[in-house]
Biopython code that builds the backbone (N, CA, C, O; Angstrom):
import numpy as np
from Bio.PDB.StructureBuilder import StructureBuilder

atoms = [
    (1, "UNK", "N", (67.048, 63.398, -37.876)),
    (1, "UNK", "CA", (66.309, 64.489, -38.495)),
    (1, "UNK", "C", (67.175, 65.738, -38.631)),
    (1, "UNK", "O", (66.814, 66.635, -39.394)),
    (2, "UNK", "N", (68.292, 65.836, -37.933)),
    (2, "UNK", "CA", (69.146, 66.775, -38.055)),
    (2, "UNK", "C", (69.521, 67.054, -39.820)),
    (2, "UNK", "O", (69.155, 68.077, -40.398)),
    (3, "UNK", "N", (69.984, 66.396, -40.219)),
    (3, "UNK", "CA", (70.588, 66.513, -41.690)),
    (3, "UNK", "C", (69.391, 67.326, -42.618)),
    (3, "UNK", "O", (69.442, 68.297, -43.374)),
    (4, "UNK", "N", (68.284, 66.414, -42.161)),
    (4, "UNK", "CA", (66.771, 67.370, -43.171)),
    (4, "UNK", "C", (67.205, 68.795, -42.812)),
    (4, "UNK", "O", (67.195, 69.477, -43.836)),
    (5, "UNK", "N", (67.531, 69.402, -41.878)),
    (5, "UNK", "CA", (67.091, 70.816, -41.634)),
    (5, "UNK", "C", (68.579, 71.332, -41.993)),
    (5, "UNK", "O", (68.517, 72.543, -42.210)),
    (6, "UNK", "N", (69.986, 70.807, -42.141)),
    (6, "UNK", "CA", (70.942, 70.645, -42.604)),
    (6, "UNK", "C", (70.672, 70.885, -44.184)),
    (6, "UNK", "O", (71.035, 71.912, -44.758)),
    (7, "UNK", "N", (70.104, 69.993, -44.715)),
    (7, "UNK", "CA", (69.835, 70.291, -46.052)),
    (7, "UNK", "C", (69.268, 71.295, -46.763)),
    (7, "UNK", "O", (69.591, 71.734, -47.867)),
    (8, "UNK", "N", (68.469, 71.590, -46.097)),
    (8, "UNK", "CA", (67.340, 72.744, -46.270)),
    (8, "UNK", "C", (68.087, 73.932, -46.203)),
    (8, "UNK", "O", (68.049, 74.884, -46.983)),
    (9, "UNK", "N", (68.726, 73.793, -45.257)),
    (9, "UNK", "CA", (69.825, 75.064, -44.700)),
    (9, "UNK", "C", (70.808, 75.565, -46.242)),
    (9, "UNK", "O", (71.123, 76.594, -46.840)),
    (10, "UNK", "N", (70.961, 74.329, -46.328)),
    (10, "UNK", "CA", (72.366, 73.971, -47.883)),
    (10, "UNK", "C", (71.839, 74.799, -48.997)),
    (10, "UNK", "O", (72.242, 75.785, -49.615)),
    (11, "UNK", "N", (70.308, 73.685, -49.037)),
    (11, "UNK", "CA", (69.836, 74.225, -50.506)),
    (11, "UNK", "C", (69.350, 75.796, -50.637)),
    (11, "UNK", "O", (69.167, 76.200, -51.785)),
    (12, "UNK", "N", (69.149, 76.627, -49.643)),
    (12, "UNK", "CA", (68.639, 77.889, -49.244)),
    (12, "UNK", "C", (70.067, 78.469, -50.057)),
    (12, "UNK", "O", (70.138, 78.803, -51.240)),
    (13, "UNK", "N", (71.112, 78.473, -49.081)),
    (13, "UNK", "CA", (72.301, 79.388, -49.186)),
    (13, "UNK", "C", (72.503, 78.850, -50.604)),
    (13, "UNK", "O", (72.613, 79.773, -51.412)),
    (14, "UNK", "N", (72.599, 77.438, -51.233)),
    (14, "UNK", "CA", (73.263, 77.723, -52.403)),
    (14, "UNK", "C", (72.146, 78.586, -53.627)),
    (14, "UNK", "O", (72.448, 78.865, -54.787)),
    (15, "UNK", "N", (71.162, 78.797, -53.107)),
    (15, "UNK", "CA", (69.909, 79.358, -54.101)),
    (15, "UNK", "C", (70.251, 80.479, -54.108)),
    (15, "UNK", "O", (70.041, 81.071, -55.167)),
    (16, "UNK", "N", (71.047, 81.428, -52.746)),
    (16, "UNK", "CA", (71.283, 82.746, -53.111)),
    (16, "UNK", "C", (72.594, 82.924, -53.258)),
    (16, "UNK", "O", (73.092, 84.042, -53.124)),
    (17, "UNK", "N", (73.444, 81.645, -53.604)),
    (17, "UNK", "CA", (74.833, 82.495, -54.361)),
    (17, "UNK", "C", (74.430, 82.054, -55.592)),
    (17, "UNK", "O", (75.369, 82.274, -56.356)),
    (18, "UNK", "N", (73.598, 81.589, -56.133)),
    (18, "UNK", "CA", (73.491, 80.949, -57.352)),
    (18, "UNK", "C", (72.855, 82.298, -57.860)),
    (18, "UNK", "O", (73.309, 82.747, -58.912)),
    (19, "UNK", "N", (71.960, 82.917, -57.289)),
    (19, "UNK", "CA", (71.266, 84.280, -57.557)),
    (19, "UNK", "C", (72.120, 85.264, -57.884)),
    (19, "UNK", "O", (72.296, 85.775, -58.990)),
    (20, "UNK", "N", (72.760, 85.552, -56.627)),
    (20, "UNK", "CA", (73.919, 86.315, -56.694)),
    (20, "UNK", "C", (74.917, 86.595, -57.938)),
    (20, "UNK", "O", (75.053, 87.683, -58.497)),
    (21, "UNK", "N", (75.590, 85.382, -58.259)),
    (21, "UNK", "CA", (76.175, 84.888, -59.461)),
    (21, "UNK", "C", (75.272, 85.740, -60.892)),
    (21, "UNK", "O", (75.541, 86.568, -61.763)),
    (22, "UNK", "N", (74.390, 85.125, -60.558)),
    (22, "UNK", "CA", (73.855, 85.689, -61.959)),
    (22, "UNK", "C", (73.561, 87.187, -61.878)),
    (22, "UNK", "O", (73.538, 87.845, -62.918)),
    (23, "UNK", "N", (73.345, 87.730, -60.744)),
    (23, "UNK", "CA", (73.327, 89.141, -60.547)),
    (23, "UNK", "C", (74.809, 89.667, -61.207)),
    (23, "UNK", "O", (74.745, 90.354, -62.227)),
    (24, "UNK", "N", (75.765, 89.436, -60.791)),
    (24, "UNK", "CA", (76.774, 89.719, -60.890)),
    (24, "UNK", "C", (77.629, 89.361, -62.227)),
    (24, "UNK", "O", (78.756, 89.763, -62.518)),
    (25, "UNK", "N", (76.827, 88.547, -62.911)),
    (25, "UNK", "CA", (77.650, 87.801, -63.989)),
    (25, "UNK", "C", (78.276, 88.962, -64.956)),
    (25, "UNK", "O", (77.848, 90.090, -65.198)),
    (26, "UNK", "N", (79.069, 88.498, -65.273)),
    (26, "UNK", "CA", (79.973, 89.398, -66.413)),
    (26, "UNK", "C", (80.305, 88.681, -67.707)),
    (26, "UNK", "O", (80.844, 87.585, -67.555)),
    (27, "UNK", "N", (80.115, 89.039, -68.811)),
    (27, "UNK", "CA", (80.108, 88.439, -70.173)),
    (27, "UNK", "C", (81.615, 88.556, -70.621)),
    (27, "UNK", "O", (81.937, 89.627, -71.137)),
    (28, "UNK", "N", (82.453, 87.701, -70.502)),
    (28, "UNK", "CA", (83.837, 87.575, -70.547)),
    (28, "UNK", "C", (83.908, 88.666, -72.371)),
    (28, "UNK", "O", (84.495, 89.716, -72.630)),
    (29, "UNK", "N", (83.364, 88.108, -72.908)),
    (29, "UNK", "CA", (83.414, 88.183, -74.522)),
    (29, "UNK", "C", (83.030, 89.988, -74.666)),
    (29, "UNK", "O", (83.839, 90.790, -75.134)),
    (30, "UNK", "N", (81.521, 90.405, -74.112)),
    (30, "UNK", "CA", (81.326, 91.750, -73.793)),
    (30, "UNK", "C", (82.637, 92.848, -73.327)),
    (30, "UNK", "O", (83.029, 93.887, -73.860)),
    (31, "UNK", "N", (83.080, 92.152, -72.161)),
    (31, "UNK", "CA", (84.360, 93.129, -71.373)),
    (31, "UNK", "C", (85.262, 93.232, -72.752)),
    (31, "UNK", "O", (85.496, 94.271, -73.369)),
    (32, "UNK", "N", (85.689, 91.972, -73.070)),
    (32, "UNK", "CA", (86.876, 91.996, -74.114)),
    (32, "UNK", "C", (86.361, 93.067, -75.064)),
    (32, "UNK", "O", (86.786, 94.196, -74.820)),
    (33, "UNK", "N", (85.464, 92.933, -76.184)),
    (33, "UNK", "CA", (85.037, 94.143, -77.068)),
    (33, "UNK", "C", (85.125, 95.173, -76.559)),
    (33, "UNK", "O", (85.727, 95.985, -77.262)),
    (34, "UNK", "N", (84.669, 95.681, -75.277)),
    (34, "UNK", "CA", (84.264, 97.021, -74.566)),
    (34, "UNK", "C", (86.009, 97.641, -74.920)),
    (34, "UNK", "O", (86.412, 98.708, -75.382)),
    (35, "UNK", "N", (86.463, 96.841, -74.617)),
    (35, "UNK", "CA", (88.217, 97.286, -74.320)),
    (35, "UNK", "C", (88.700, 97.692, -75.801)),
    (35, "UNK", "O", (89.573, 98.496, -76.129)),
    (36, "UNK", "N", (87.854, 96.876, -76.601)),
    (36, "UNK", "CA", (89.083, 97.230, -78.186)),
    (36, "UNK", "C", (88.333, 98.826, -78.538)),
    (36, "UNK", "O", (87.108, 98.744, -78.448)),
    (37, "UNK", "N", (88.691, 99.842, -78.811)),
    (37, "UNK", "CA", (88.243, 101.092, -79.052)),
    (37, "UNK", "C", (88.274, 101.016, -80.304)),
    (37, "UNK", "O", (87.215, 100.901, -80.922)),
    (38, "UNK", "N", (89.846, 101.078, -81.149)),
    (38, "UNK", "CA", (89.960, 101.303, -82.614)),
    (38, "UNK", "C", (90.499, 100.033, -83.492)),
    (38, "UNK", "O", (91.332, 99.140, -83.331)),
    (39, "UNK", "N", (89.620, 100.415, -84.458)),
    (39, "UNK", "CA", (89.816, 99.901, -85.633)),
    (39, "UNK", "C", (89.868, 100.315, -87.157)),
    (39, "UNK", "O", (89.376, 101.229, -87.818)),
    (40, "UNK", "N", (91.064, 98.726, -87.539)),
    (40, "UNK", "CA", (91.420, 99.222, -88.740)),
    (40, "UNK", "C", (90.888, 99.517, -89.637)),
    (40, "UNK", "O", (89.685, 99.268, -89.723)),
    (41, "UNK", "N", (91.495, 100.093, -90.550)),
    (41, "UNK", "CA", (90.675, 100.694, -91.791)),
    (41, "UNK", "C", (90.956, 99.774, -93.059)),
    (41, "UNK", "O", (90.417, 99.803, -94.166)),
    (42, "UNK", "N", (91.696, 99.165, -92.696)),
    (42, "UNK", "CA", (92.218, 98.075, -94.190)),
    (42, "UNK", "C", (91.624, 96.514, -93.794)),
    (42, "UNK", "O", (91.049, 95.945, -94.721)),
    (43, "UNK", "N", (91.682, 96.045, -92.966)),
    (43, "UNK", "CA", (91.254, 95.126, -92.361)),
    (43, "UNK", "C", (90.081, 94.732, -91.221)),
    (43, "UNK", "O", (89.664, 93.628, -90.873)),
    (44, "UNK", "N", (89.695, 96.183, -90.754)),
    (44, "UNK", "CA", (88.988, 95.628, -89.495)),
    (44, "UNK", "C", (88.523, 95.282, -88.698)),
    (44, "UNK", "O", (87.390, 95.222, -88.220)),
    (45, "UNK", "N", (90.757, 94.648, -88.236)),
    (45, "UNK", "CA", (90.619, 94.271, -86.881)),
    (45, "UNK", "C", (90.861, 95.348, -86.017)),
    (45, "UNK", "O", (91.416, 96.393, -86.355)),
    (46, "UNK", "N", (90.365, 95.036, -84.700)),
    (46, "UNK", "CA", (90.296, 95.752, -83.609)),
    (46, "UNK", "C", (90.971, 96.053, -82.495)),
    (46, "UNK", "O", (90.908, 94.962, -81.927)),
    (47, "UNK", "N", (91.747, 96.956, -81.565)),
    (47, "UNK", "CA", (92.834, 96.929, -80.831)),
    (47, "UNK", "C", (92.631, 98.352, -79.872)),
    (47, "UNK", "O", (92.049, 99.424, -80.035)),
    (48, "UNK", "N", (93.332, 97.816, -78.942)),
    (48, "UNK", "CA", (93.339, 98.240, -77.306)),
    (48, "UNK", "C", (93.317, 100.024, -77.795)),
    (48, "UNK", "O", (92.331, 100.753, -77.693)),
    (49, "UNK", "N", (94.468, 100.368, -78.246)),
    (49, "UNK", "CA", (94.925, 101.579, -78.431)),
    (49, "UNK", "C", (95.308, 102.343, -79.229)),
    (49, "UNK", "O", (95.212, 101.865, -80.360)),
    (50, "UNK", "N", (95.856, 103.689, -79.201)),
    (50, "UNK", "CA", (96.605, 103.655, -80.893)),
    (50, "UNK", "C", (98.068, 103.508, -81.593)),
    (50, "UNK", "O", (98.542, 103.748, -82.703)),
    (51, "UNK", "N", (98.641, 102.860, -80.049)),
    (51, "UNK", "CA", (100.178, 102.542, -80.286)),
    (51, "UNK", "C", (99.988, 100.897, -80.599)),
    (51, "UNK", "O", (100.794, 100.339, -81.343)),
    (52, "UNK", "N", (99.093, 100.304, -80.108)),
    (52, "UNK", "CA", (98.993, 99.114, -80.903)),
    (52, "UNK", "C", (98.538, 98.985, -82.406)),
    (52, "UNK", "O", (98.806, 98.182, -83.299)),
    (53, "UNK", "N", (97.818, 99.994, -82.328)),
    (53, "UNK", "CA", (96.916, 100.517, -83.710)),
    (53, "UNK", "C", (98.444, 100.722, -84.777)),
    (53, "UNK", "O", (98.985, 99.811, -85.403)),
    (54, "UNK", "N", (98.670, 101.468, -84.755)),
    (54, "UNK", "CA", (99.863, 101.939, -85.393)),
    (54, "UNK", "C", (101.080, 101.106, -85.873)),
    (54, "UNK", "O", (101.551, 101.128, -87.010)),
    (55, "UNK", "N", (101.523, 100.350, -84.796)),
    (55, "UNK", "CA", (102.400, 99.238, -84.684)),
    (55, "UNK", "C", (101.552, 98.067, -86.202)),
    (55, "UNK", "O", (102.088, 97.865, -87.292)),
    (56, "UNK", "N", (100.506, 97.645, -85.855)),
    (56, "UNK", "CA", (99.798, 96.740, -86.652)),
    (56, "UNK", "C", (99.409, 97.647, -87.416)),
    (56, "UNK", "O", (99.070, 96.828, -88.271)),
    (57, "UNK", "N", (99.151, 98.607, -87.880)),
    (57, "UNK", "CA", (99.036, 99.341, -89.545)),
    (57, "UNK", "C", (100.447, 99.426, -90.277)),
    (57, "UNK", "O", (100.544, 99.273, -91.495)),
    (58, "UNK", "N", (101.757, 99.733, -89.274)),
    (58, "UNK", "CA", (102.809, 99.351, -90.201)),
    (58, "UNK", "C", (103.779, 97.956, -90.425)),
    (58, "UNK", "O", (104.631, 97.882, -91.310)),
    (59, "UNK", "N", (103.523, 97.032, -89.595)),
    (59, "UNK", "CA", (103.689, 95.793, -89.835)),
    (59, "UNK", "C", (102.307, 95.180, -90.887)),
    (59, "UNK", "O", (102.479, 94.020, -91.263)),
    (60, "UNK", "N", (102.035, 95.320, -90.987)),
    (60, "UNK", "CA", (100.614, 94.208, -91.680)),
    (60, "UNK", "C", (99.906, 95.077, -92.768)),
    (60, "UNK", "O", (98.889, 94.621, -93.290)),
    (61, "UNK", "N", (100.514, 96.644, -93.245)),
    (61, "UNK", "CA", (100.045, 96.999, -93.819)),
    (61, "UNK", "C", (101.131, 98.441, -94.589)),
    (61, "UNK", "O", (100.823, 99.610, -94.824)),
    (62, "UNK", "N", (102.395, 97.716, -94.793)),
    (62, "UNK", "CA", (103.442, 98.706, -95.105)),
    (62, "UNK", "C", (103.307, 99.151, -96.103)),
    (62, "UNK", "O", (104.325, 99.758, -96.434)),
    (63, "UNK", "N", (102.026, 99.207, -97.315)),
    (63, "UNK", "CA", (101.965, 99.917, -98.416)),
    (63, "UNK", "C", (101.173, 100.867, -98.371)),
    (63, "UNK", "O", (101.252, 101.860, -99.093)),
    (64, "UNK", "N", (100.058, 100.608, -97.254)),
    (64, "UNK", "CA", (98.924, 101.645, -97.080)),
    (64, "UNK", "C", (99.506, 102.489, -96.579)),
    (64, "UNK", "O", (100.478, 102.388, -95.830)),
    (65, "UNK", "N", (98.509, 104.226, -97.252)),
    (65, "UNK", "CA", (98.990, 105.052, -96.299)),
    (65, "UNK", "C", (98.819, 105.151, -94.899)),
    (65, "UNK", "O", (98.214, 104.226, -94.358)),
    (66, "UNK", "N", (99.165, 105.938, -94.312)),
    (66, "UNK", "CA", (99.249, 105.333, -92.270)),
    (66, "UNK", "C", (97.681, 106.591, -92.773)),
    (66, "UNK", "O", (97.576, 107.304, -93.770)),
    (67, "UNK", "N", (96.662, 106.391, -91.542)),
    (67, "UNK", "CA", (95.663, 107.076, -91.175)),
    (67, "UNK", "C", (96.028, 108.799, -90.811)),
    (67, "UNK", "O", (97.105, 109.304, -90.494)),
    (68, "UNK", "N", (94.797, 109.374, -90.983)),
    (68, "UNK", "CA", (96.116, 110.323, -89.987)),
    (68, "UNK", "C", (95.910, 110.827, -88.773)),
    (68, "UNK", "O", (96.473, 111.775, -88.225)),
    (69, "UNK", "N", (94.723, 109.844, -88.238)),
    (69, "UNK", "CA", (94.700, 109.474, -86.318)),
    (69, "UNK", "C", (96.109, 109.240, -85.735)),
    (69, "UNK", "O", (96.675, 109.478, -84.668)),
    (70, "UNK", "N", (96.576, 108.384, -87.500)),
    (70, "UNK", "CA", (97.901, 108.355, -86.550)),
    (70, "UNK", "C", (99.206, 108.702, -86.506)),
    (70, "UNK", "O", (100.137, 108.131, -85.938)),
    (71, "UNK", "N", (99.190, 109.914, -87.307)),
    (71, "UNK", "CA", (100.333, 110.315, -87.936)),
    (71, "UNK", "C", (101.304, 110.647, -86.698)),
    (71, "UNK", "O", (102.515, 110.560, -86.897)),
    (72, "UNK", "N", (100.761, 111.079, -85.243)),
    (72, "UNK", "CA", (101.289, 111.855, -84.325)),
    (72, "UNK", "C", (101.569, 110.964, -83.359)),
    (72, "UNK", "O", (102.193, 111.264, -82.342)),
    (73, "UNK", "N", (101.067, 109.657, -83.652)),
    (73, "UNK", "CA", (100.951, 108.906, -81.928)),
    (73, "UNK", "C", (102.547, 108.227, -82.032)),
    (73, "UNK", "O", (103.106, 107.733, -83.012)),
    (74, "UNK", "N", (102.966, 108.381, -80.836)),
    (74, "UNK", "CA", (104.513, 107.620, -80.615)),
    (74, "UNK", "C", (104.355, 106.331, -80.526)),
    (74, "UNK", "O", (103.676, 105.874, -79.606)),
    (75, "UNK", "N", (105.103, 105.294, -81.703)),
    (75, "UNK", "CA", (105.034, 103.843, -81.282)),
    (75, "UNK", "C", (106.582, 103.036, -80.982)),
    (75, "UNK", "O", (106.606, 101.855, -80.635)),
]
sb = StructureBuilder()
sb.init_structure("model")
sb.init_model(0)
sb.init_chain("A")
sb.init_seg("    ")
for serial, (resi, resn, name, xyz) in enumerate(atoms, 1):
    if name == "N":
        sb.init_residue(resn, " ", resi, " ")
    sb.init_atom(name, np.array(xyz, "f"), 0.0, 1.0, " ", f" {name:<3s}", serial, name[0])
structure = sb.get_structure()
């Protein structure tokens, strides 16, 4: 009879990390968006900062004029 109260014991604790878990859950996909701030104006897409911003407006977009968020930022 040991194991019954063993079990019981099991299924208890895993009911409250299973709770827990979902208390705590974090939306992998949510965090990622939260992080991209700016976006492009010719295309967009979306990015961390404005030295990435910048970098990808003049690679992927060397005819447009640059914004002029970003005329100043160092890339």
């Amino acid at each position: 009879m040991a194991r019954g109260h063993q079990k019981i014991q099991a299924q208890q604790k895993n009911q409250k990390k299973a709770e827990a878990a979902k208390k705590g859950s974090v939306d992998p996909k949510a965090a990622a968006m939260k992080a991209l701030k700016h976006q492009c104006t010719v295309c967009m897409a979306m990015m961390p900062d404005p030295k990435t911003y910048k970098q990808h407006f003049e690679s992927r977009h060397p005819k447009s004029p640059l914004p002029a968020e970003l005329v100043e930022v160092q890339a």
